[in-house]
C-alpha positions in Angstrom: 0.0 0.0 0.0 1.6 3.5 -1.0 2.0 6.1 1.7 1.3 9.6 1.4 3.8 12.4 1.7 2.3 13.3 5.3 3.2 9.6 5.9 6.7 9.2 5.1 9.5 9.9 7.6 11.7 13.3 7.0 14.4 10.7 6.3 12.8 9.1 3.3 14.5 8.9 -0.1 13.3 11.8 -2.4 12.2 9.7 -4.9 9.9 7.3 -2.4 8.2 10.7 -1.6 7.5 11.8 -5.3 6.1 8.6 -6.3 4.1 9.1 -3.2 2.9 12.0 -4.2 2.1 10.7 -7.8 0.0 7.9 -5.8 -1.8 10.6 -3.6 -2.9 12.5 -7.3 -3.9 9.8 -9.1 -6.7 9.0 -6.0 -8.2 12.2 -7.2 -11.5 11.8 -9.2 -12.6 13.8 -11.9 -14.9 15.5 -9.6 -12.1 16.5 -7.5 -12.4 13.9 -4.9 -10.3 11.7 -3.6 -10.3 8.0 -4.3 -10.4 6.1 -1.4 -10.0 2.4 -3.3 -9.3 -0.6 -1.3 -8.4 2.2 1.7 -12.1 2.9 1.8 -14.4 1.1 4.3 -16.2 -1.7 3.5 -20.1 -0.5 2.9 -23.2 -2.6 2.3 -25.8 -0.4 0.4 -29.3 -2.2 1.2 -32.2 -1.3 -0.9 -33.7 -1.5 -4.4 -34.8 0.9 -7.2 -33.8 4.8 -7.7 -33.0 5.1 -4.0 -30.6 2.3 -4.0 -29.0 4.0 -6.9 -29.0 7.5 -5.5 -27.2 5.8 -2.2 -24.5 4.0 -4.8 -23.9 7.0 -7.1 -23.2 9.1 -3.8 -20.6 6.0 -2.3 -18.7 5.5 -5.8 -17.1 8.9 -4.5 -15.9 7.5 -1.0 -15.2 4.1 -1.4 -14.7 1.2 -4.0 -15.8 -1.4 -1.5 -19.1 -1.3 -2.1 -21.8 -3.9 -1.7 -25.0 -3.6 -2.9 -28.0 -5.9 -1.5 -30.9 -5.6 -4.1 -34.5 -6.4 -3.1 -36.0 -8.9 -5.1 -39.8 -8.7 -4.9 -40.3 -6.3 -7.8 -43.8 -7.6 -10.1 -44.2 -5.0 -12.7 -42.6 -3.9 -15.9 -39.8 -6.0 -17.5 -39.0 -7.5 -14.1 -42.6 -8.9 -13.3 -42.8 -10.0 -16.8 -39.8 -12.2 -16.8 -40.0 -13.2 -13.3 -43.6 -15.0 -14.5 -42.7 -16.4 -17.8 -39.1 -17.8 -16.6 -39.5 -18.1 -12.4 -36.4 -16.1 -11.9 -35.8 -13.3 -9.9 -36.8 -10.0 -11.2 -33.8 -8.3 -12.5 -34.8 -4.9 -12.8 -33.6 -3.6 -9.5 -30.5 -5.6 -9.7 -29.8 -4.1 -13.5 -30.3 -0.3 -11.7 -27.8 -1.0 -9.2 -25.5 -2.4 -11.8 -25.5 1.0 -13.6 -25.1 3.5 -11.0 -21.7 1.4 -10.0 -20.5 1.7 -13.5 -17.0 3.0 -14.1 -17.2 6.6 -15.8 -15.4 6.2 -18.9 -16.3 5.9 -22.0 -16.4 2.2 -22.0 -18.2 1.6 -19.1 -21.0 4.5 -20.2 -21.4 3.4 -22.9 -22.0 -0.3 -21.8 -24.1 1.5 -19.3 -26.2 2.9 -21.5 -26.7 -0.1 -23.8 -27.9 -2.0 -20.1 -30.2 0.4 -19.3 -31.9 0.5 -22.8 -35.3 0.4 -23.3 -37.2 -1.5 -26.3 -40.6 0.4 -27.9 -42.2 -1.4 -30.2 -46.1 -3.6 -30.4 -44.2 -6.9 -30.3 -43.1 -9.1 -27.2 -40.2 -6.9 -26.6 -41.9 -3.9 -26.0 -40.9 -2.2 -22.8 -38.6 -4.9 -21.7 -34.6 -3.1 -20.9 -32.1 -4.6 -22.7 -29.9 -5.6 -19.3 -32.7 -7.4 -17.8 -32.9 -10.4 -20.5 -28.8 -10.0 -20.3 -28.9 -10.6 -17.1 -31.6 -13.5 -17.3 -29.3 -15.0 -20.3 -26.2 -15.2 -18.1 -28.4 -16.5 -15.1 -29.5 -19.6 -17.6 -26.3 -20.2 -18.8 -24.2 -19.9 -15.4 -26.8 -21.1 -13.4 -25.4 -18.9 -10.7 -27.3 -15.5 -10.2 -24.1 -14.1 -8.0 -22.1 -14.9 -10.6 -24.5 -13.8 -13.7 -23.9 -10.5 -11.8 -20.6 -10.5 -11.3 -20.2 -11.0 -15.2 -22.0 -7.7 -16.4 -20.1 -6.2 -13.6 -17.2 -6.7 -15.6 -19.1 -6.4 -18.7 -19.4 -2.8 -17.2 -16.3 -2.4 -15.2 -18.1 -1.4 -12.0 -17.0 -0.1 -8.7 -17.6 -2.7 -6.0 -20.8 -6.1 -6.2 -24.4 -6.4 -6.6 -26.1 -8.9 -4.7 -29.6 -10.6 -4.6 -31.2 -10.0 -1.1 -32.5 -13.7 -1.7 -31.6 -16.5 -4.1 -35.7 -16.5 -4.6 -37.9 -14.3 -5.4 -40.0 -12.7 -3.0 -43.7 -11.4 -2.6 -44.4 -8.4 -0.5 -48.1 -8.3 1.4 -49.8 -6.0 3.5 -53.0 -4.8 5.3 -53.6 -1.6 4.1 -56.7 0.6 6.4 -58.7 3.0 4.7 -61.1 4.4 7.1 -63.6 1.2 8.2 -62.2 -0.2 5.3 -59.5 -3.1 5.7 -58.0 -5.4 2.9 -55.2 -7.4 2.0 -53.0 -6.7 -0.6 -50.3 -8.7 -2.4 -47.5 -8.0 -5.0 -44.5 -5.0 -4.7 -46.8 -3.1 -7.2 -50.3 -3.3 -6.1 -48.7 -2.2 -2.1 -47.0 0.5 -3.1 -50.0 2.3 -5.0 -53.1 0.9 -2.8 -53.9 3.8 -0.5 -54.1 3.6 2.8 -52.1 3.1 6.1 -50.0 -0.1 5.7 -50.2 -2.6 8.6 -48.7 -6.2 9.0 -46.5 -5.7 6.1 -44.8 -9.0 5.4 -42.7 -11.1 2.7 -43.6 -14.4 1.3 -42.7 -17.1 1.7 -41.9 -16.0 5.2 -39.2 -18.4 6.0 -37.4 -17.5 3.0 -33.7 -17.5 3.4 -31.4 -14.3 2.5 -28.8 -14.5 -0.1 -25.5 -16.2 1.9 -23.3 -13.7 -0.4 -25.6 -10.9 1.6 -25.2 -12.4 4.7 -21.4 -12.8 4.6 -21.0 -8.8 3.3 -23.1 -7.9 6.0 -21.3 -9.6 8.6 -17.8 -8.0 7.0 -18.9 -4.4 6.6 -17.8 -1.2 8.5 -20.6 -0.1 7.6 -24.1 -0.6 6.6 -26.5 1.8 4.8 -30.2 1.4 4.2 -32.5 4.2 2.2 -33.5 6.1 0.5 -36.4 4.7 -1.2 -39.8 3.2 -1.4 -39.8 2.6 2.3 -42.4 -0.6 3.1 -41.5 -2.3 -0.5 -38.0 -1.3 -0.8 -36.0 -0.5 2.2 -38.5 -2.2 4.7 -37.9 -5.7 3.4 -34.4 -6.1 4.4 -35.9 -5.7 8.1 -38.8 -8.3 7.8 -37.1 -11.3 6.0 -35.8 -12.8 9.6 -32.5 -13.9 8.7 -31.4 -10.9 6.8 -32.8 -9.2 10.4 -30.5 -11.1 12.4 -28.2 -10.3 10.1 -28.1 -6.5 10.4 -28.8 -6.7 14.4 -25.7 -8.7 14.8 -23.4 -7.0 12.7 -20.3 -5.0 14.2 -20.8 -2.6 11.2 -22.4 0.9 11.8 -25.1 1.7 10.4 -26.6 4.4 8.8 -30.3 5.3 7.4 -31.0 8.2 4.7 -34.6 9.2 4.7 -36.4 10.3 2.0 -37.1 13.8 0.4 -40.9 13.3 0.3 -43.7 11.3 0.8 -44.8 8.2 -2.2 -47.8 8.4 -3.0 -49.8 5.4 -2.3 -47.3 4.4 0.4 -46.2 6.6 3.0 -49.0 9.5 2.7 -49.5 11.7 5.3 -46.0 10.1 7.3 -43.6 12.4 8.5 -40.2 11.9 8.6 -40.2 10.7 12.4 -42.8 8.0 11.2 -40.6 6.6 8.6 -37.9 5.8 11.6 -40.4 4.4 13.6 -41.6 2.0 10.8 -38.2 0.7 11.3 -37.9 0.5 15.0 -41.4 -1.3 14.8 -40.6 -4.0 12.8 -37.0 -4.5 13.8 -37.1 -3.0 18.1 -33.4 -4.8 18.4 -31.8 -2.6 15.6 -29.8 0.1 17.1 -28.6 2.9 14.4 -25.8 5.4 14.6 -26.8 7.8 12.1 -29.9 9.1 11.0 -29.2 11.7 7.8 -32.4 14.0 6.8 -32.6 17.1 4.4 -33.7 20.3 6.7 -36.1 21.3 4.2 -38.2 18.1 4.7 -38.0 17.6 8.2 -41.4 18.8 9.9 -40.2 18.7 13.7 -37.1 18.5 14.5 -37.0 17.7 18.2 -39.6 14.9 17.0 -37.1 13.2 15.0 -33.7 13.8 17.0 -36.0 11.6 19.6 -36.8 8.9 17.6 -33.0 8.5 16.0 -31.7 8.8 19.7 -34.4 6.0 20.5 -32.9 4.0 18.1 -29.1 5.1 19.4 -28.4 7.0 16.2 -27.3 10.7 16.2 -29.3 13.0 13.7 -27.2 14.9 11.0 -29.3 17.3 9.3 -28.0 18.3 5.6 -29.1 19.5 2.4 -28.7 16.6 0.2 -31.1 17.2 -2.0 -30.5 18.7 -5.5 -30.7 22.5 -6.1 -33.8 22.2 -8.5 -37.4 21.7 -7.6 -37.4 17.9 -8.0 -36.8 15.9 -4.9 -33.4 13.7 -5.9 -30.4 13.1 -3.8 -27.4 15.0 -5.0 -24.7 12.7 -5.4 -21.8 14.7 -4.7 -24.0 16.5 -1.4 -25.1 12.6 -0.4 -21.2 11.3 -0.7 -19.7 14.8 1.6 -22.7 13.1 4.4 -21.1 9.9 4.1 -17.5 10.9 3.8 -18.0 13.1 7.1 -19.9 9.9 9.1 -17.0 7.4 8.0 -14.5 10.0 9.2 -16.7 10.3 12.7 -17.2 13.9 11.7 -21.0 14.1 12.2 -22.1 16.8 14.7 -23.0 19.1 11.9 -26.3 20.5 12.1 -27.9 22.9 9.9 -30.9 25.1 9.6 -33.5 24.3 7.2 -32.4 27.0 4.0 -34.5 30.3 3.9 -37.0 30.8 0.9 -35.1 32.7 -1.7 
């Protein structure tokens, strides 16, 4: 491992400090941070969808040691489609995650670009994204799905593995309350638009087991992340399949939860940000956090919150993470600072919510 200048003795040969210095430059990105590679911490990224890429994007810029878990209930689109026809897992999410960990060059955007492609036509191929039957070709020929994934990782020269959260798919179900009104709904789509309050949300088959890959990251990280994202169909998951639970509550890593910059409709109306930590503490009481991160601009009481997260053992670190226009998407580069300062154990930082221009 090359040592910086600041590491070297005053004593060291000239040349061992200029090709020290060389090393320290070439850890620079192109966005003028610094490349932490196999120095970084080990992080598990837990999660599925835009948020789970949002999270990834953010951690290409602190570390390289990156694990993404990928939830694998997904029924609609391209994924659903597949995952009927074929019984395989639904490969959308894990596709996503692929992407955001691709290697910036022209190579690897490129390839990037080709996986996230989209077909439009009338026929049978209409809608369906080019890296999900990729990735269901490699999974038939390898008969591996870890290492299907691992082979359009290289395809795509990414920064760090994805991971299934199980080697099965999963269903999501959940008793949503509307009023005097109560039902039972099933399926990653139909939960995440049905309104109502969610109750009893749950994953079948129950006793399914978590991926071992996932397990073993887990169990090796420094530390763990879950959200943002679709919070009961998403990021809740990872908390209800029991073995992934145990998992996460026996874990040395630290762990840290981003919350979201608004409410999904359908899912988590009328919840405030406090509620979505409390969903968490709910289903999983022995998990104990040590970060809670939360845009100012979305928090509607503060004190409310910083209870909850201390509740949980976590500190609150309120930032603007958010991007400067009037859509409500993590900024990579803001996201990445948040986790840079947490992994370096700088996280008293609090800030006001921003005044209206």
């Amino acid at each position: 491992m090359s040592k910086t200048p600041s590491d070297k003795r005053s004593t060291a040969p000239s040349q061992d400090a200029d090709t020290a210095t060389r090393t320290a430059r070439a850890t620079i990105d192109a966005a003028g941070w610094r490349r932490r590679g196999e120095e970084g911490p080990a992080v598990v990224a837990l999660g599925g969808g835009h948020g789970l890429s949002a999270t990834l994007r953010a951690l290409r810029h602190v570390t390289h040691r990156l694990t993404a878990v990928v939830t694998v209930a997904d029924d609609g689109g391209s994924s659903g489609r597949l995952r009927r026809e074929f019984d395989c897992l639904p490969p959308g999410d894990l596709r996503m995650a692929l992407a955001a960990l691709t290697d910036e060059t022209e190579w690897g955007l490129t390839w990037r670009d080709v996986l996230q492609h989209r077909f439009s036509g009338e026929g049978e191929l209409d809608n369906h994204a080019l890296g999900n039957l990729l990735i269901l070709a490699l999974w038939q020929l390898l008969g591996d799905e870890v290492e299907g994934l691992d082979w359009v990782g290289r395809l795509l020269s990414i920064h760090g593995r994805v991971i299934p959260m199980s080697a099965s798919p999963l269903v999501i179900e959940a008793d949503i309350v509307d009023g005097d009104h109560r039902q039972r709904v099933s399926g990653q789509v139909a939960v995440a638009t049905t309104r109502g309050r969610m109750e009893h949300v749950r994953v079948v088959p129950e006793d399914a087991d978590a991926h071992p890959e996932a397990i073993r990251a887990i169990d090796a990280a420094d530390w763990v992340i879950l959200g943002p994202g679709s919070w009961y169909t998403s990021v809740l998951p990872h908390l209800i399949l029991p073995s992934m639970r145990r998992a996460l509550v026996s874990t040395r890593a630290r762990k840290l939860v981003v919350l979201n910059l608004s409410a999904q409709s359908g899912e988590t109306d009328d919840m405030t940000v406090a509620d979505h930590l409390r969903v968490l503490a709910d289903y999983a009481p022995e998990l104990r956090l040590d970060v809670v991160v939360a845009d100012p601009s979305v928090v509607e009481d503060v004190a409310d919150l910083e209870a909850v997260a201390a509740s949980m053992g976590a500190v609150l670190v309120l930032r603007q993470v958010r991007t400067g226009d009037a859509l409500c998407h993590h900024d990579p580069l803001r996201l990445a600072a948040v986790f840079r300062d947490a992994f370096d154990g700088v996280v008293g930082d609090i800030t006001s919510p921003p005044r209206e221009a």
